[in-house]
C-alpha positions in Angstrom: 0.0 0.0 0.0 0.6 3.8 -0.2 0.7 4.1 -3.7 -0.3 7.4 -5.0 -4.3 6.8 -6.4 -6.0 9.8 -6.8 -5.2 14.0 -6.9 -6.5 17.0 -6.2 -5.6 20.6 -7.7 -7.2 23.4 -5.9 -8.7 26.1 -7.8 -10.2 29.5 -7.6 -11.9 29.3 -11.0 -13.6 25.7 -12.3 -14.0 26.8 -15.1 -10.8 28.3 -15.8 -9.0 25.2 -14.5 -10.8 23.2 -16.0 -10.3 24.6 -19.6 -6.6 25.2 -19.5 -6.1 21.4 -18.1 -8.3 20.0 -21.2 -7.2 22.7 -23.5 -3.6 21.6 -23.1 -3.5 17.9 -21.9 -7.0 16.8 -23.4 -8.3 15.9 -19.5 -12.3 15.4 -19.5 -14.5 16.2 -16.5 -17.1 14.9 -14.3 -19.4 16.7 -12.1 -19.0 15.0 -8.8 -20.5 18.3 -6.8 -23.9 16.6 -5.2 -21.5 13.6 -4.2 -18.5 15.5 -2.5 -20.9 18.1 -1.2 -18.8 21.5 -2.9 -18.1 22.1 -6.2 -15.8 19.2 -7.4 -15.1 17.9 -10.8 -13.3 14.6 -11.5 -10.6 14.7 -13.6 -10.1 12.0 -16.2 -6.9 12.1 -17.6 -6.1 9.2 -20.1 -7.1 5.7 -21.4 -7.5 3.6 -18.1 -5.4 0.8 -19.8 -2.7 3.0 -19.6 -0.1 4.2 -16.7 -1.5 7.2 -14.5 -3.6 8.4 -12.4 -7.1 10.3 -12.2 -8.0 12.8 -9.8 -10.1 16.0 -9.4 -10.2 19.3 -9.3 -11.7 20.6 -5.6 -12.7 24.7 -5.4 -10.0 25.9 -3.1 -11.2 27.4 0.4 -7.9 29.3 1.7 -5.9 32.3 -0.4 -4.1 30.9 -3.5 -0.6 30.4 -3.0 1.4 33.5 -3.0 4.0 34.0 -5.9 7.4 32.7 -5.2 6.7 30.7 -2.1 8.6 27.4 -1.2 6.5 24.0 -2.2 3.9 23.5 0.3 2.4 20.0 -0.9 2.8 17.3 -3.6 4.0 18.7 -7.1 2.5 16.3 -9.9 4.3 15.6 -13.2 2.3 15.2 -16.6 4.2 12.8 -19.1 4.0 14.4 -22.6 4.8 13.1 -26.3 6.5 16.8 -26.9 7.8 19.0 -24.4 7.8 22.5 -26.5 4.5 22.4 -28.1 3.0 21.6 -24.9 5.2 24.3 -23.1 3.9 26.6 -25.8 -0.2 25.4 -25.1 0.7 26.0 -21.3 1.9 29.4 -22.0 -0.7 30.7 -24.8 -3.5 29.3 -22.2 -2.4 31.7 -19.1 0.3 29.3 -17.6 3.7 30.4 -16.2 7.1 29.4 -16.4 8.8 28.2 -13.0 11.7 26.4 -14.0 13.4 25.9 -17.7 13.2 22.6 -19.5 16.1 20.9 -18.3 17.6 17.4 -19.3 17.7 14.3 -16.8 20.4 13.0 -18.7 19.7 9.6 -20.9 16.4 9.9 -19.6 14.0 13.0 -20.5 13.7 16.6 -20.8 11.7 18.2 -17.7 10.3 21.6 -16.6 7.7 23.1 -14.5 5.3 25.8 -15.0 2.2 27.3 -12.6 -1.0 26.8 -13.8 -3.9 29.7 -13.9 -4.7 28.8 -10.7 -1.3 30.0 -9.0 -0.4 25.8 -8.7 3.1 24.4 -9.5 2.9 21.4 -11.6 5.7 19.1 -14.2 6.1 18.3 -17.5 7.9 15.2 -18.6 8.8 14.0 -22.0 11.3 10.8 -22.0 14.1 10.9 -24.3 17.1 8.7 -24.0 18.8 11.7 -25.8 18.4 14.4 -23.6 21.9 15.9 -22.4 
């Protein structure tokens, strides 16, 4: 036990959120309001046949997180096909750079990026190349 089954990304805006993480990574979303008791929409985010996870996105109740501050919680990383055009959909859709594509050496090219919501997450794309 303890593997990692399900997420949550706080939001201020549903809607927002929940058109820049379909915009960019083709996630679909279920209304799961009436059942968690607060606005809450599950988060599908691939074929279940395939690796990963689903999870949701939950209307956040405290201030976002201020710009700049240390990592308070879990940062997620998103496995892509093609790191620049997808750091290109995170940017044209109101994301922010956090730290430069870098390379994990034989391995893959990673980065991370805040979302519209003020939320630090990863993006992965493996390549045995990367150096």
């Amino acid at each position: 036990m303890g593997r990692l089954v399900h997420f949550e990304i706080h939001v201020d805006d549903m809607e927002r959120a929940k058109q820049f993480y379909g915009e960019i990574f083709g996630w679909k979303f279920e209304d799961w309001s009436e059942y968690a008791g607060m606005p809450y929409f599950g988060a599908i985010t691939g074929d279940a046949s395939q690796p990963g996870i689903d999870g949701a996105l939950i209307k956040r109740r405290t201030p976002p997180p201020e710009q700049n501050q240390p990592m308070n919680g879990f940062s997620c990383t998103l496995g892509v096909e093609d790191y620049d055009s997808t750091e290109a959909k995170i940017l044209e859709h109101g994301g922010k750079l956090a730290l430069p594509k870098y390379a994990l050496p034989g391995m893959a090219w990673q980065g991370y990026y805040v979302d519209t919501e003020g939320n630090i997450f990863g993006v992965h794309q493996p390549d045995k190349n990367a150096k």
